[in-house]
MARMAR-85064 format. One record per residue (C-alpha): residue number from 1; chain; x, y, z. Coordinates in steps of 0.05 Angstrom, whole numbers. Layout:
BEGIN
[pt NUM, 'A', [X, Y, Z]] ...
This chain:
BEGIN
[pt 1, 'A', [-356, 154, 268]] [pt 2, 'A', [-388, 189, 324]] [pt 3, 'A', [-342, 207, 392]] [pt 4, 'A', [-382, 176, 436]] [pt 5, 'A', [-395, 110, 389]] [pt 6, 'A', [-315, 102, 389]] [pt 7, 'A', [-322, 101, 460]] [pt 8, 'A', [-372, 48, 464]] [pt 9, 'A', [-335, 6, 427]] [pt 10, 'A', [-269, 16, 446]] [pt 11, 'A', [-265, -35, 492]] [pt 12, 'A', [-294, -80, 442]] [pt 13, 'A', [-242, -66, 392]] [pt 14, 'A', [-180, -75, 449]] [pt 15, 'A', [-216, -140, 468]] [pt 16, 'A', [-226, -181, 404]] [pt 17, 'A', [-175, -139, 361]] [pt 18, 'A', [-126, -99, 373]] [pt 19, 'A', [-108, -118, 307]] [pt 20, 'A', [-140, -177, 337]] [pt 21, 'A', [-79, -210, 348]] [pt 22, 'A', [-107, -236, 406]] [pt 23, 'A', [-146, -279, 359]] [pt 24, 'A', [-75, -305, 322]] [pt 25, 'A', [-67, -354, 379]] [pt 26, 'A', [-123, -380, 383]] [pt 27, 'A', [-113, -444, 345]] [pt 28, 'A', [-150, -488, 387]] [pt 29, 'A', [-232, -483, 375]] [pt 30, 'A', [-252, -502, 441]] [pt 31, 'A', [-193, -460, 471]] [pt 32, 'A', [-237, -405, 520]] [pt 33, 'A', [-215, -346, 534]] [pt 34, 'A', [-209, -355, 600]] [pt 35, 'A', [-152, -407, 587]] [pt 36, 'A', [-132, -358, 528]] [pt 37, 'A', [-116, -310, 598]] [pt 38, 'A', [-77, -361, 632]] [pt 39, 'A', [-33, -371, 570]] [pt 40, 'A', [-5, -306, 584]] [pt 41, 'A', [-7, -308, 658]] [pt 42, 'A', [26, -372, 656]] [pt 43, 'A', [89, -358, 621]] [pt 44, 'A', [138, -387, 661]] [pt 45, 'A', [203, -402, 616]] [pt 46, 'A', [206, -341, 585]] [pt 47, 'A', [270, -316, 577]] [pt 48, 'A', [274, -241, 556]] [pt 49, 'A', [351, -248, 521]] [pt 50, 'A', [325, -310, 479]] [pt 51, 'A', [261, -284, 443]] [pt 52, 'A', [254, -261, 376]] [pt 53, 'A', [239, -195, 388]] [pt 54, 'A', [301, -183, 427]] [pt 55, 'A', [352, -220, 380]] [pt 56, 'A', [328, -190, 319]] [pt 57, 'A', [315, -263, 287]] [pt 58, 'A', [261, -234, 250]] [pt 59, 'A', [304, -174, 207]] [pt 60, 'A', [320, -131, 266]] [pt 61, 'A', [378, -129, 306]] [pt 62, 'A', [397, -113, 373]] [pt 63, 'A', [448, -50, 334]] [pt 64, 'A', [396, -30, 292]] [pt 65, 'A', [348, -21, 352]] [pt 66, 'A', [403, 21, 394]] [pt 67, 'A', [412, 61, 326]] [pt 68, 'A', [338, 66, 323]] [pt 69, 'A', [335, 100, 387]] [pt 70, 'A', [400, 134, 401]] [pt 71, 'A', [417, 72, 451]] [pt 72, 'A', [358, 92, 502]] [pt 73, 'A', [335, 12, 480]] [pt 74, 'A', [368, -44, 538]] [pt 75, 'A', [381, 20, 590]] [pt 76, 'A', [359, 12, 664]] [pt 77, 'A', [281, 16, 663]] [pt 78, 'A', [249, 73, 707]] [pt 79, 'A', [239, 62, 783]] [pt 80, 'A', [173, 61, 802]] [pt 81, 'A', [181, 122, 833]] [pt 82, 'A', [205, 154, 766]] [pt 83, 'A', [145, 118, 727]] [pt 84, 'A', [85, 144, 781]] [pt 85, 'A', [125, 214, 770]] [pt 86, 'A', [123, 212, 700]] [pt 87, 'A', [50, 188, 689]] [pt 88, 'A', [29, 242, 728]] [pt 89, 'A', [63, 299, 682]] [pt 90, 'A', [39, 261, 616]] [pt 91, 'A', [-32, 251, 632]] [pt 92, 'A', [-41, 333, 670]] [pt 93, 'A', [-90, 360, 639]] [pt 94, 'A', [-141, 303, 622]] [pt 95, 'A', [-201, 270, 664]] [pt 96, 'A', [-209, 210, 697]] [pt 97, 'A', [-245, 187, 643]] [pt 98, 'A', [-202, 204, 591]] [pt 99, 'A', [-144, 169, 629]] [pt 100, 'A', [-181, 103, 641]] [pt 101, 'A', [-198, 92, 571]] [pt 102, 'A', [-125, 101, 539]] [pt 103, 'A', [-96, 59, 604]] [pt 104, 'A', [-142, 5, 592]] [pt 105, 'A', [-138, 2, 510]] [pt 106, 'A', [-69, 7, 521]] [pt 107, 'A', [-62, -47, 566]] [pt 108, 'A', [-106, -89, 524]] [pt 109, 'A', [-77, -78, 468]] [pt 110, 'A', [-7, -99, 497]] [pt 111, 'A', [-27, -164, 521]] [pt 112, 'A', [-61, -178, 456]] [pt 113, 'A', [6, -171, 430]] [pt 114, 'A', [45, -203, 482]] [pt 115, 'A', [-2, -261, 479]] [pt 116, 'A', [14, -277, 402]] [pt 117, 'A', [78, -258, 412]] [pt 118, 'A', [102, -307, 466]] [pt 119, 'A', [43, -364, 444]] [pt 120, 'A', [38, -356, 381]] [pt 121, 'A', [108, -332, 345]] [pt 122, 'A', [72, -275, 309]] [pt 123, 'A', [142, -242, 286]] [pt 124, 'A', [158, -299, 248]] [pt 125, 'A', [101, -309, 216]] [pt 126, 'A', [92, -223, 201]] [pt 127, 'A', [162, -235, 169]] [pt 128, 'A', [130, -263, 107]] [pt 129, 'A', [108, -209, 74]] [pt 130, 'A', [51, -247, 44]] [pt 131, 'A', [33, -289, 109]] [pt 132, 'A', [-42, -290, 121]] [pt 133, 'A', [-33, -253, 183]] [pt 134, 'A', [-21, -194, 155]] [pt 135, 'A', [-98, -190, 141]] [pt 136, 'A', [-106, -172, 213]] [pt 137, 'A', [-80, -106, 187]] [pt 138, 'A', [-111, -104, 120]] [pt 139, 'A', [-179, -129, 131]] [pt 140, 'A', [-234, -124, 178]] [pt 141, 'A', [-291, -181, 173]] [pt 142, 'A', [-282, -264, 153]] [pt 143, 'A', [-211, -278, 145]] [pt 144, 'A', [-181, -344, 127]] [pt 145, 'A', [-116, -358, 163]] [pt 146, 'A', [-104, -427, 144]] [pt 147, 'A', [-131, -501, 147]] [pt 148, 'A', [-164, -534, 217]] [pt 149, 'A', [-123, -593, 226]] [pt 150, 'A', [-111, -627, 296]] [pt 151, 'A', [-156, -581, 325]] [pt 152, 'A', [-102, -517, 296]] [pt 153, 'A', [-109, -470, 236]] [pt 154, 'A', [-52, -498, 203]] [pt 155, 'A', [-23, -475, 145]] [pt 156, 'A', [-32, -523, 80]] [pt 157, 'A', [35, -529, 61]] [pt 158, 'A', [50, -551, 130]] [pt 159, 'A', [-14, -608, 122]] [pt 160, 'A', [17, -632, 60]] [pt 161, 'A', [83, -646, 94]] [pt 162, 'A', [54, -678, 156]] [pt 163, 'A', [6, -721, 121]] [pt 164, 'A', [48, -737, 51]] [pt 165, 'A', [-10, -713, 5]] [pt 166, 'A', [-8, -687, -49]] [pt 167, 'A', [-48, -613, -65]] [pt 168, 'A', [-99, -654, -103]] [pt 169, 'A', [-111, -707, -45]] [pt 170, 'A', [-111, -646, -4]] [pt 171, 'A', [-167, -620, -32]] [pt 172, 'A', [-203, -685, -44]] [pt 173, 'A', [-205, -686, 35]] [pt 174, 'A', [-246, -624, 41]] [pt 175, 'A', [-212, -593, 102]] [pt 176, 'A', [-251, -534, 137]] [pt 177, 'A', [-221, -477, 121]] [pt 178, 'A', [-190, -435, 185]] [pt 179, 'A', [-236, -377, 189]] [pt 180, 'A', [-233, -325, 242]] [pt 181, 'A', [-270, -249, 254]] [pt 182, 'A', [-232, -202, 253]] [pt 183, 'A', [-266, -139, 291]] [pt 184, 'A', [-226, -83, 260]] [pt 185, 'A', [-165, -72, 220]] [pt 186, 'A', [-111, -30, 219]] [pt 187, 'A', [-141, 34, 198]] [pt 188, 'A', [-200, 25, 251]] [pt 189, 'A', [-147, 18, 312]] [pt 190, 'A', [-112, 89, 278]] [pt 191, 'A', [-179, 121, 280]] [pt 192, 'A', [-178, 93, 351]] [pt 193, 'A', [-107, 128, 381]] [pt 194, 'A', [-125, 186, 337]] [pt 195, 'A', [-190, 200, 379]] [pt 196, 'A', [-155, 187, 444]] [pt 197, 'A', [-99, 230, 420]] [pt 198, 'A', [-142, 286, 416]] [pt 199, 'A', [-149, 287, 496]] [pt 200, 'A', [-79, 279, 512]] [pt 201, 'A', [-44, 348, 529]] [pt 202, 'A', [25, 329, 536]] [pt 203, 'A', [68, 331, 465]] [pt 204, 'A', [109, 275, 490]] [pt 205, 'A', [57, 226, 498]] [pt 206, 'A', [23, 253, 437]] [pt 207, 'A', [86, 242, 398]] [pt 208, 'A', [86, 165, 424]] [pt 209, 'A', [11, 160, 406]] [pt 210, 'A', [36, 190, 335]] [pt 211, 'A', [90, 131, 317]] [pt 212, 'A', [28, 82, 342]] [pt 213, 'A', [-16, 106, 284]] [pt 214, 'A', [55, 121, 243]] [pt 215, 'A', [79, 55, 254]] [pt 216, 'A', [3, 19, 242]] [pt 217, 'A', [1, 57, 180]] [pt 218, 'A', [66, 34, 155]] [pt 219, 'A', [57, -34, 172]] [pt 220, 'A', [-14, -43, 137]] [pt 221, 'A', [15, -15, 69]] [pt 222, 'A', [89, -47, 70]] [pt 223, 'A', [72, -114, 108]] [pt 224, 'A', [142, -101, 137]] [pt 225, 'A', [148, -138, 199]] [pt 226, 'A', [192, -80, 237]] [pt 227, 'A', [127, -40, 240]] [pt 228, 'A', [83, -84, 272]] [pt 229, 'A', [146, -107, 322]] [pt 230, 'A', [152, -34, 342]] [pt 231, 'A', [76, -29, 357]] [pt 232, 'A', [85, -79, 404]] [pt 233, 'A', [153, -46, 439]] [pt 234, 'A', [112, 21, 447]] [pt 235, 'A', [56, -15, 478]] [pt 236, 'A', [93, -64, 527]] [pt 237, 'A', [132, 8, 555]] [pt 238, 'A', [78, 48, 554]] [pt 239, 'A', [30, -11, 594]] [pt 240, 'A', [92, -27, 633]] [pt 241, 'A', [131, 34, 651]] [pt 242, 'A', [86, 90, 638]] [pt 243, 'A', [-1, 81, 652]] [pt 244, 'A', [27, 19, 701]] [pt 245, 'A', [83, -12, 735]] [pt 246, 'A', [84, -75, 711]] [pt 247, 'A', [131, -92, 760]] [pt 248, 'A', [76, -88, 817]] [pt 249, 'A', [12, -87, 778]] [pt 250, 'A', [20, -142, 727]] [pt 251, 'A', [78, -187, 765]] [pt 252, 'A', [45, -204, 828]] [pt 253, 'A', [7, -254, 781]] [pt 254, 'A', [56, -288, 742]] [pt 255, 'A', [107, -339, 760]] [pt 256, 'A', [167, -306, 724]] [pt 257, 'A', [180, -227, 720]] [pt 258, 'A', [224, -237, 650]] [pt 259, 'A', [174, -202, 607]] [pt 260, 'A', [146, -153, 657]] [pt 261, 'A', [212, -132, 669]] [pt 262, 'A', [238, -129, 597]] [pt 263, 'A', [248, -55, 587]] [pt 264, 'A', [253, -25, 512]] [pt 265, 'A', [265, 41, 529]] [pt 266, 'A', [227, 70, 461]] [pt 267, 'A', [182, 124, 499]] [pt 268, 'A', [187, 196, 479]] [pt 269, 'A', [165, 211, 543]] [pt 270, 'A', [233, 189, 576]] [pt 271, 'A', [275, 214, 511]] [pt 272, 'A', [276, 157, 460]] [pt 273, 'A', [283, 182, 391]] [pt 274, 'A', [225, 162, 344]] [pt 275, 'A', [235, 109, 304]] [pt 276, 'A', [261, 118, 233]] [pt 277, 'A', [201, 125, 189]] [pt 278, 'A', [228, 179, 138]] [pt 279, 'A', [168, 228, 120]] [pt 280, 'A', [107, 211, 153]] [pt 281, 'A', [66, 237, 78]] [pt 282, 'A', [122, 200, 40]] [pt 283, 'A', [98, 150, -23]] [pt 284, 'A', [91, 72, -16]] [pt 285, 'A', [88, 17, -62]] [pt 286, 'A', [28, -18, -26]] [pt 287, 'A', [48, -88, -19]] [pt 288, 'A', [-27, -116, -8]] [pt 289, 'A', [-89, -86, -42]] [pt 290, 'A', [-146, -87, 3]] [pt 291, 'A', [-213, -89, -41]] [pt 292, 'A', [-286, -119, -37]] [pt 293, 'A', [-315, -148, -104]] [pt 294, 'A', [-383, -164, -69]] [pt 295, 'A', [-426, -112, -97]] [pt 296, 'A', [-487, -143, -67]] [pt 297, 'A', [-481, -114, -2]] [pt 298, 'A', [-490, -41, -29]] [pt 299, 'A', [-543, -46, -80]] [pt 300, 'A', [-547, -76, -156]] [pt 301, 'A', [-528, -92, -219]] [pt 302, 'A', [-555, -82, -291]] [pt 303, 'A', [-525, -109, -343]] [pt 304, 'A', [-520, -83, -415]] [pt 305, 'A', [-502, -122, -484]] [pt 306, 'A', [-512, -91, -561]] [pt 307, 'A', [-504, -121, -623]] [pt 308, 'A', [-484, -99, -687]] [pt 309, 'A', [-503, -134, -748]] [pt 310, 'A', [-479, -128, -814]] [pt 311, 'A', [-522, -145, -876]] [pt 312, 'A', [-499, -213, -877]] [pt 313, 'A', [-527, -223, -817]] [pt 314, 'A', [-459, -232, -783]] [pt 315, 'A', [-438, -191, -711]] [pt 316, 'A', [-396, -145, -733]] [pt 317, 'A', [-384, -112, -661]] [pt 318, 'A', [-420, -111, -591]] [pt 319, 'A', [-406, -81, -523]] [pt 320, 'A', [-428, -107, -456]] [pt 321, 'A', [-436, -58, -386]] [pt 322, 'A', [-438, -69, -320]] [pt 323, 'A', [-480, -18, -290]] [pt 324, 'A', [-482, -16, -210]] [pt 325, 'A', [-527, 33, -175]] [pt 326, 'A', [-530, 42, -90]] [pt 327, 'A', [-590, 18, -60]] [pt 328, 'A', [-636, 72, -28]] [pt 329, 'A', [-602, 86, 41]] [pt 330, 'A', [-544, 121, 3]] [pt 331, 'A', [-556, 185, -27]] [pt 332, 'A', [-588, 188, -92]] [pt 333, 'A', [-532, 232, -122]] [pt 334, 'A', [-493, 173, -125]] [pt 335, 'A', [-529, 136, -177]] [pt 336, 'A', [-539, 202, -217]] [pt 337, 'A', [-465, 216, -225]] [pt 338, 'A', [-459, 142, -245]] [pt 339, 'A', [-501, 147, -288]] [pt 340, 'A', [-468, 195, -326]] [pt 341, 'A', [-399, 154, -328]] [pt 342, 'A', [-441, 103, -360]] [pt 343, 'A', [-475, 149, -403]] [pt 344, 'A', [-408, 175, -425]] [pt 345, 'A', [-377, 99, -435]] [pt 346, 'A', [-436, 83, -472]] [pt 347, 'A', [-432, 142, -515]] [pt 348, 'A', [-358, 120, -532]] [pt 349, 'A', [-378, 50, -546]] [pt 350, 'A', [-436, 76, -602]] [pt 351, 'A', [-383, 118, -633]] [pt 352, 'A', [-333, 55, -636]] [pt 353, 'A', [-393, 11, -666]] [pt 354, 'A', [-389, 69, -731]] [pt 355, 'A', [-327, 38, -741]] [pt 356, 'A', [-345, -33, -757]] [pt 357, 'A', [-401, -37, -810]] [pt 358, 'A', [-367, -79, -857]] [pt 359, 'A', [-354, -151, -870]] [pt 360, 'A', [-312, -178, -819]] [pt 361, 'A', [-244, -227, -859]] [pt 362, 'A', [-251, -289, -840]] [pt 363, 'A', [-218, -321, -782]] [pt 364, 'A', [-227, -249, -748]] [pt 365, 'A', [-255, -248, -679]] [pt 366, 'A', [-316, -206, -668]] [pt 367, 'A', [-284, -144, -636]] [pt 368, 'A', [-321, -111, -576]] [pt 369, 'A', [-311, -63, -513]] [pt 370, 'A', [-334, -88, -446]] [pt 371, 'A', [-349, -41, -384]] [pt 372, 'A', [-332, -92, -321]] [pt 373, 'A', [-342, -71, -243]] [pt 374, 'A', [-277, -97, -210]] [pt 375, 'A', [-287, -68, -136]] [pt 376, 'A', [-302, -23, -87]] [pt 377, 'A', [-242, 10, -45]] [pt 378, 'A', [-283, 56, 5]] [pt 379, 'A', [-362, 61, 23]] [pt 380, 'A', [-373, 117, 88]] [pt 381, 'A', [-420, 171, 98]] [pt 382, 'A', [-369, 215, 59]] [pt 383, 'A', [-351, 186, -7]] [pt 384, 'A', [-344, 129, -47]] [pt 385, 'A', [-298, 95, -90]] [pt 386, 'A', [-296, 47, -138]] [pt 387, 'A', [-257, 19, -195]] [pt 388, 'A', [-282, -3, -262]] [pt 389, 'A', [-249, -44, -325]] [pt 390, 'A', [-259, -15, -388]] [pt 391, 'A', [-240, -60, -445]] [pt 392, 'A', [-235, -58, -516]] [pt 393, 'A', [-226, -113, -571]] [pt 394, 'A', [-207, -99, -641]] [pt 395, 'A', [-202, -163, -657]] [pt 396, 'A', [-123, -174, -644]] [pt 397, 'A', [-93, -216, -609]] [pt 398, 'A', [-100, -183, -541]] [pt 399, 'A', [-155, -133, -517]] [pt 400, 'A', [-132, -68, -487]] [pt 401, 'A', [-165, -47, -422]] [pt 402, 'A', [-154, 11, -375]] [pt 403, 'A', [-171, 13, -304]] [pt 404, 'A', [-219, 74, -289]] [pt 405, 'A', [-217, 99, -212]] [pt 406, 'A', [-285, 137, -190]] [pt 407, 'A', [-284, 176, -127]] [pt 408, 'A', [-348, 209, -114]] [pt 409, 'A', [-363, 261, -53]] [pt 410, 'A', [-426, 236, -23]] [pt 411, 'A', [-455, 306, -14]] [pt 412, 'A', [-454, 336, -71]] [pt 413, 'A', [-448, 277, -120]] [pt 414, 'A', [-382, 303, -154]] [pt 415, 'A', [-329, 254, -175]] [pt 416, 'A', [-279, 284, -144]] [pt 417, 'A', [-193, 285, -159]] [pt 418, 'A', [-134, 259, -111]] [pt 419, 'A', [-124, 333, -93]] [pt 420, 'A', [-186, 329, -44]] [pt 421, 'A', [-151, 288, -2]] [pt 422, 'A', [-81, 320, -5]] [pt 423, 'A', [-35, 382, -25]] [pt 424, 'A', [2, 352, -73]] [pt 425, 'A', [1, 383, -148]] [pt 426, 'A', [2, 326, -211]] [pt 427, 'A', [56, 350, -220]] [pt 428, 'A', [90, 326, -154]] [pt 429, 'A', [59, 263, -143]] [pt 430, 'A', [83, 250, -222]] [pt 431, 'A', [157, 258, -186]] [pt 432, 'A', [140, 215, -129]] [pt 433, 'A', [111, 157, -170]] [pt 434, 'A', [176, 172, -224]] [pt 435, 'A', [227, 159, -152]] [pt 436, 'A', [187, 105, -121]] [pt 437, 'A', [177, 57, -182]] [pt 438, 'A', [244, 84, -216]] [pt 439, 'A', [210, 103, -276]] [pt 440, 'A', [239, 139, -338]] [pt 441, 'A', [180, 194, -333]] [pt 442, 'A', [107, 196, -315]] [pt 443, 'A', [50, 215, -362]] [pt 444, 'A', [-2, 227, -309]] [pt 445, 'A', [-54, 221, -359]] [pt 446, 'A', [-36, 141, -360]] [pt 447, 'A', [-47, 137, -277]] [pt 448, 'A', [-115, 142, -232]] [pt 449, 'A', [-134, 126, -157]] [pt 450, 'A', [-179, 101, -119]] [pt 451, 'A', [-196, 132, -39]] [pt 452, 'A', [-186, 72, 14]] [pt 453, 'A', [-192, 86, 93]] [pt 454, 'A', [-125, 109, 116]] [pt 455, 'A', [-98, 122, 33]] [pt 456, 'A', [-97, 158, -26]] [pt 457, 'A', [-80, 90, -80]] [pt 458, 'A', [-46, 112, -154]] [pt 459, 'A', [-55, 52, -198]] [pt 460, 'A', [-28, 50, -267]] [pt 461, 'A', [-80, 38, -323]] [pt 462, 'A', [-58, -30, -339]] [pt 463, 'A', [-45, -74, -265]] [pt 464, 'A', [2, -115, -305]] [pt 465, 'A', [68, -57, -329]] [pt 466, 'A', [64, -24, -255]] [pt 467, 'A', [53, -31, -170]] [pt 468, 'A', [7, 10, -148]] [pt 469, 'A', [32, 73, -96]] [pt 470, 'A', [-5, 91, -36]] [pt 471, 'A', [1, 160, 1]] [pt 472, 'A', [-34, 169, 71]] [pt 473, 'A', [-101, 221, 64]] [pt 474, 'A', [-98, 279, 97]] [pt 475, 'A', [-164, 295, 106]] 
């Protein structure tokens, strides 16, 4: 994407994303977002030594942050003097321009934060791994977060408690399901602090930028709840005690000072350590696949089925392909080198047909091989990738079927390896799956990948034996 388009919508994406957690409290559809405002204006009872993210109630402590940060965390907050002082080292360098977009995403993006923090207990619901707010991070577009009920996207469990129905009756009752938009996910805010990264000139602030996209990254492929509640601390200082007082700017409008006050003290700029991420490159099982199956929206699909009779007339084999082919506003290379896969599947298919030209014993299923689409991973300007199926039926009791990744540059219409993407020989990314998944040994022959927005994916030919690993791309 374009500089100056990330500019334009930058705002947009602080607004209604910022991982759009701004959007995780609002559970009430005629709730405006006016009154959304006053929610976080409003907070009067907050008490900074009871909340969540200070007690460590959702798997952090209060020693594992001071470990985290060589005990800079709960230390007196700078003076105001200290902050204007600071703000004006970190920010040398850049124009006026430069500075009032990263002080307003950055304070946009913390009261985004703060606002499903204190209204809607976001940490506790991030600390289920497989909560359906974690597709704030993995998907942009339609998400479902739960059930309208009461005028709340409630979670259906929760409905068949309150009501004492069972799942069927449940169902029977047609509830609307609790869609919301999310604007952009987690590897659209990274391309966002990457750009304004680029015009910051002081390393210290860079390095704070860096654990935001770090610390996104981490989150999105773990769906560890630490991650995102970092996110937040850097944000809150950095909005706070760094681009503004909060103290002066922010509490002249609010009845209590507790969460304006609340210092973290996790700033590289005033000598916090980092926070413990291990290699920034290092391998990831990836807890949450993030896929789209709807083929529609990028062109079409033919289909292919063959028979093979025998001389009694009987099938003694068939194949079936699913052929998809880009529509015309992608390049035409595309389809060409898909083409050839199929042309090569096909070919493999024919040959497996010489294999069954006599009569079948009876009680013997007609054996077959099957070419199925399962989903796209990544669609730009640059490449594409996509994952096929490729099944084959001898007439056992189970098919076997191996999971093909394509990755194709968009340029020059070459499928394209992992090593495009980053420096890392088979040989060493056999060793890193081998540690990771604590695996005997690695036949690299048996794994593939698939390109996604912020990862390189390794999947194991069969879904079912092992979890797939996800690297970040380096280019």
């Amino acid at each position: 994407m374009r500089k100056d388009m990330k500019r334009v919508i930058a705002m947009c994406f602080m607004t209604g994303a910022c991982l759009c957690f701004s959007a995780c409290g609002v559970v009430n559809k005629g709730q405006t977002s006016e009154e959304s405002e006053i929610s976080i204006s409003g907070e009067s009872d907050f008490q900074p030594g009871n909340s969540e993210v200070d007690s460590g109630k959702e798997g952090s402590s209060n020693e594992e942050a001071g470990n985290t940060y060589k005990n800079v965390e709960n230390s007196v907050p700078p003076s105001k003097e200290e902050v204007i002082a600071m703000r004006a080292v970190v920010l040398e360098g850049m124009s006026e321009e430069e500075i009032e977009r990263l002080t307003e995403n950055i304070k946009i993006a913390n009261l985004a934060m703060e606002s499903a923090y204190l209204n809607d207990n976001i940490f506790g619901k991030l600390s289920d791994s497989d909560s359906p707010y974690w597709q704030y991070f993995d998907k942009a577009g339609d998400i479902q977060l739960g059930w309208w009920y009461n005028r709340q996207i409630v979670d259906k469990d929760a409905i068949l408690l309150m009501e004492g129905i069972t799942e069927t009756e449940f169902y029977e009752r047609e509830y609307e399901p609790g869609m919301v938009y999310n604007r952009f996910d987690a590897a659209n805010f990274i391309e966002l602090i990457e750009d304004m990264y680029s015009s910051v000139q002081n390393e210290l602030l860079k390095a704070d930028l860096q654990q935001l996209i770090d610390l996104t990254y981490m989150a999105s492929v773990t769906h560890e709840m630490e991650y995102a509640n970092q996110i937040y601390k850097i944000l809150h200082d950095m909005d706070y005690f760094l681009l503004r007082y909060g103290m002066e700017d922010v509490g002249k409008y609010m009845q209590d000072l507790g969460i304006v006050a609340k210092y973290y003290g996790v700033l590289a700029v005033y000598g916090a350590t980092p926070y413990e991420l291990g290699e920034t490159n290092s391998y990831n099982v990836l807890y949450q696949e993030t896929v789209e199956d709807d083929w529609t929206k990028y062109g079409e699909m033919e289909t292919i089925h063959k028979e093979f009779p025998i001389a009694d007339g009987r099938i003694a084999f068939y194949y079936d392909m699913e052929c998809f082919y880009f529509d015309d506003t992608y390049p035409a290379v595309l389809n060409k080198t898909l083409q050839e896969y199929y042309d090569s599947v096909e070919e493999a298919y024919l040959q497996d047909s010489q294999v069954y030209t006599e009569p079948l014993e009876e009680n013997v299923n007609t054996p077959y091989n099957s070419l199925i689409f399962q989903y796209f991973t990544y669609v730009d300007e640059d490449y594409v990738s996509l994952v096929y199926n490729n099944v084959c039926y001898m007439g056992g009791a189970h098919p076997y079927s191996a999971r093909d990744g394509i990755t194709i540059d968009c340029a020059t219409g070459e499928i394209v390896t992992a090593q495009q993407f980053l420096d890392d020989s088979d040989e060493k990314i056999g060793e890193q799956l081998q540690k990771i998944l604590g695996m005997d040994s690695v036949f690299m022959e048996e794994w593939d990948y698939y390109l996604s927005k912020t990862s390189v994916v390794f999947f194991y030919y069969d879904p079912r034996f092992w979890e797939p690993v996800a690297i970040r791309r380096m280019r």
